[in-house]
N, C-alpha and C positions, 0 to 999 in steps of 0.2 A: 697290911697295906703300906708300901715304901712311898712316901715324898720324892724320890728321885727322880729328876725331871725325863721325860722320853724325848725323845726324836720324833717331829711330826710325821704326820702320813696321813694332810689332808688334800686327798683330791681337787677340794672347793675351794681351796686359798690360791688367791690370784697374786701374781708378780707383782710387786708393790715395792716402788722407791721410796725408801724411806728419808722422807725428806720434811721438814715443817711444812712447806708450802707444796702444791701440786707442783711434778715437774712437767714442764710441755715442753715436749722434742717432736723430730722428726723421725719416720722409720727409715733404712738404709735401701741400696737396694734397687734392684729393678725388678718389677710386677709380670710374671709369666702368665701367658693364658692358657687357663686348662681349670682343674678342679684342684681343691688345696692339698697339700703337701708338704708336710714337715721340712723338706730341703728349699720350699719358698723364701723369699723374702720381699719383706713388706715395702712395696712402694713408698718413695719421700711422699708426705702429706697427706696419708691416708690411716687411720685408725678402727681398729673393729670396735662399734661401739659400746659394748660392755662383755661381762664372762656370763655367762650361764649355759642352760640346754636347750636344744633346739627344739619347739615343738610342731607349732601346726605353718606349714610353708607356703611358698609364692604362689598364688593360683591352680590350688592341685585339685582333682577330679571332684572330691565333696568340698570342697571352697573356691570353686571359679572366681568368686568376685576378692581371693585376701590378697591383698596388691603387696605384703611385705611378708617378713619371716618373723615367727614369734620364740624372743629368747626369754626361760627360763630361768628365775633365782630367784633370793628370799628378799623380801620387801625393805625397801633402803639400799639394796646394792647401787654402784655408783652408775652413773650415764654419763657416755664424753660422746663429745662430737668428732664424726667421722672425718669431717674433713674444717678448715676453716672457714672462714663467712661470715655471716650476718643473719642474726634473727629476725627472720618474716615475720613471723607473728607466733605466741602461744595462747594457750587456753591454761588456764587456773581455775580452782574451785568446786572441782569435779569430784565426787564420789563413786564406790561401788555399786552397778548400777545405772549411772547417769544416760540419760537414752539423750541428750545433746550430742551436734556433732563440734567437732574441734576446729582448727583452720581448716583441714582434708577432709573431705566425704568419710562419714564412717563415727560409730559411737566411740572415741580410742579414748575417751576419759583427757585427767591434765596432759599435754601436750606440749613439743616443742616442732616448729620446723625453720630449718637454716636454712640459706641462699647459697652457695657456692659457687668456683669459677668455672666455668665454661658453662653457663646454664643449666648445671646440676643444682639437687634439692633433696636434702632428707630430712626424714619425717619419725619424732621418736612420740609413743602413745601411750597410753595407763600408768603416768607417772605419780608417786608417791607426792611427788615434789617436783615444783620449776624453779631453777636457779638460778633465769636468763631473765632478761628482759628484752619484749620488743626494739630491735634498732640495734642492737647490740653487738661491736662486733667480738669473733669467736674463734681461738687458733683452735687448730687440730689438737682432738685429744682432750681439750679441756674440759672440764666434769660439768654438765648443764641441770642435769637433773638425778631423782633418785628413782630406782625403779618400785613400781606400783601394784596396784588392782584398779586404779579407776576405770569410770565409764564399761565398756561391755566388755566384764574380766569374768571367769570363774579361780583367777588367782593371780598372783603378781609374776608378772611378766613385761617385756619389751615388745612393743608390735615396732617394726623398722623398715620403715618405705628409702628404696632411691628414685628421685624421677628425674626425668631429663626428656624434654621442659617437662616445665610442671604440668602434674596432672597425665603423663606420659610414665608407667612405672618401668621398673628394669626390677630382675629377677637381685636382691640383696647379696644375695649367697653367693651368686656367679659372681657379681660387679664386683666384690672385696675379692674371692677367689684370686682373680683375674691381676689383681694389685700384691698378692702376695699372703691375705689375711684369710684364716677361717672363722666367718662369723661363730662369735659366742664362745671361740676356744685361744687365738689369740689374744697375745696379753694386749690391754689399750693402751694407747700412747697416753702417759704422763697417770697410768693409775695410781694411786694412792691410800691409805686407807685402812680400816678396819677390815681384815676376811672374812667371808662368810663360809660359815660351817653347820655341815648337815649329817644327818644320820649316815655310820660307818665311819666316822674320821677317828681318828686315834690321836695319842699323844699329849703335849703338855699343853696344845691351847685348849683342848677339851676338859683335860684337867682344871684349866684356868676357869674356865664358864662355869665346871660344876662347884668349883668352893663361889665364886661369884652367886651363882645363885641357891648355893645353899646360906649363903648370907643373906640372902632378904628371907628367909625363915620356911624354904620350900626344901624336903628331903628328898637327898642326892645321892648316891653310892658317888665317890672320889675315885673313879681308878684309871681314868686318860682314855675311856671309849664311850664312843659318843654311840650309845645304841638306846632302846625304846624307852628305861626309864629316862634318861636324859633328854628324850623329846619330849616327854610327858610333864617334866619336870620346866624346863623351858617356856614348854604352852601355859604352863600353868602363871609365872611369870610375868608372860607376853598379854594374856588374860588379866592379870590384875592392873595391869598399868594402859588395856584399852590398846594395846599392839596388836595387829596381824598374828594369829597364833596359828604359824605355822610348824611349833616345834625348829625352826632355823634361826640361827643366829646370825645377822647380816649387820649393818652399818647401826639402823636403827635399834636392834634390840641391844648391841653391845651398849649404845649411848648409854639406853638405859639402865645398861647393869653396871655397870661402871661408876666410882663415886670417889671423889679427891680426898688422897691419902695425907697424911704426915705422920713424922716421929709422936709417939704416944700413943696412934691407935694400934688395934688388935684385933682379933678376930680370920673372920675365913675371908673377906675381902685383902687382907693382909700376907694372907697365904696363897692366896691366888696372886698378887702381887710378888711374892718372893716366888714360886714357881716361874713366873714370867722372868723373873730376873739372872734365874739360873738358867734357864735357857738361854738365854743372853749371854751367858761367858759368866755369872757369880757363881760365889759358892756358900749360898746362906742356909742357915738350918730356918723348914719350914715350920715354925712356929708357931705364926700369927703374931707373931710382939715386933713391933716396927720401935727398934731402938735404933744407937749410933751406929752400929753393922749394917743394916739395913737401909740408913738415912747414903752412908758411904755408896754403897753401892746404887742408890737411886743414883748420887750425882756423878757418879763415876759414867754411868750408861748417859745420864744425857749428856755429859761433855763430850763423848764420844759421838753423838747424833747430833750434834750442835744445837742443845739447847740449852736454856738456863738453866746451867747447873744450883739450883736453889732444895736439891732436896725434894719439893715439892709434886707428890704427883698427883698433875693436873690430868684434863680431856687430851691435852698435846701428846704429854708422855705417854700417858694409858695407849694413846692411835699408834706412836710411836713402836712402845713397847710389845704390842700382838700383834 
């Protein structure tokens, strides 16, 4: 088994500026109408709300009454707001489950829905997490929530209403289309972040996960693919700390695998750490022993990312670094 780091080749890592702070821009561009196309581009002020896959859609034959599009991914993934505005109102405190409904008709669990100009309104459901607050106002693109399972979920997903007026829906899919975005495949304005990674990726962030979680004392085969013992292995993980086990690695379970480094420790959290770092442009032997070689090259990578270069690797570097 070689240490040498691969070359990714994951499908499910999202375009992500790597910056300390979220960055919020605008897309370029003018919004063609038709259905989406790689040669689009994304209208100024409008953003796809998050990545994943598309499942069950707008008002289709067996779901007459589903007013929005449901996107796909693993629980923690990020939620930005489509457009800018002000938060109407959210629901908090929602579980898997929860038969209450939210601000909109419908069980969608925690919730957020924003105001927008011209008497638009969208509406994001079954979030993990609210990260708004009523009144609040909101640019494009910036991250409001995490995605979920609450309220009437059989799994973590995005339910995604547009309406205009309110209470008036418009098919999601079309209306981004039409701006230049494919829901759930375009990257969102101002993403940032941890990727989520799922069965069939390969490469060194897969590598990373496995020494990561063969360090909390759960057996891994190390070899950069992410296939069924590595979801087994994962769930099992995501089980003991009370996570969503879905075998997927997304925002929330990285948190958790993740644990602040420095000079003197050792181990496979250490070698998952020097594996990240050689991808990064080092050239350190995998080890596990975080000495001066290793301290060097921590501060070398965040002075290059602009952060404080202290050696230390915190939650900032770790988001950083993967």
């Amino acid at each position: 088994m070689s240490d040498t780091p691969e070359t990714a080749s994951l499908t499910d890592v999202p375009a992500r500026r790597r910056t300390l702070l979220a960055a919020l821009g605008l897309g370029v561009g003018v919004g063609v109408v038709g259905l989406p196309s790689p040669a689009m581009a994304a209208a100024a002020g409008w953003s796809n709300p998050t990545r994943g896959t598309l499942t069950s859609g707008y008002k289709t034959p067996s779901r007459p009454t589903h007013t929005g599009w449901d996107v796909a991914a693993s629980q923690g993934t990020p939620v930005y707001a489509t457009a800018a505005g002000t938060v109407r109102d959210i629901k908090t405190n929602s579980y898997p489950g929860d038969t209450s409904s939210g601000p909109l008709p419908g069980r969608s669990g925690n919730s957020v829905h924003l105001n927008h100009a011209d008497s638009y309104f969208s509406y994001y459901g079954h979030l993990h997490r609210v990260l708004v607050s009523a009144g609040q106002q909101i640019s494009c693109g910036q991250l409001i929530g995490l995605m979920g399972n609450t309220g009437n979920s059989t799994g973590p997903h995005l339910h995604f209403e547009i309406h205009r007026p309110r209470l008036t829906s418009v098919d999601p899919r079309v209306f981004l289309a039409n701006r230049g975005i494919t829901l759930g495949s375009t990257a969102p304005v101002g993403s940032t972040g941890y990727p989520s990674v799922s069965q069939g990726a390969s490469g060194w962030v897969p590598r990373v996960i496995q020494y990561l979680v063969r360090a909390r004392g759960i057996s891994v085969v190390v070899d950069g693919g992410y296939g069924a013992g590595t979801v087994s292995a994962v769930r099992s993980f995501q089980s003991g700390r009370g996570l969503y086990a879905d075998g997927l690695v997304g925002p929330i379970t990285w948190t958790a695998l993740v644990l602040p480094l420095r000079e003197g420790n050792s181990g496979d959290l250490v070698r998952g750490l020097q594996t990240a770092l050689n991808a990064r442009g080092a050239s350190l032997l995998v080890d596990g022993g975080f000495g001066s070689v290793t301290t060097n090259a921590v501060r070398s990578f965040q002075s290059r990312n602009s952060l404080v270069a202290d050696g230390l690797v915190g939650p900032v570097t770790w988001s950083v670094l993967i």
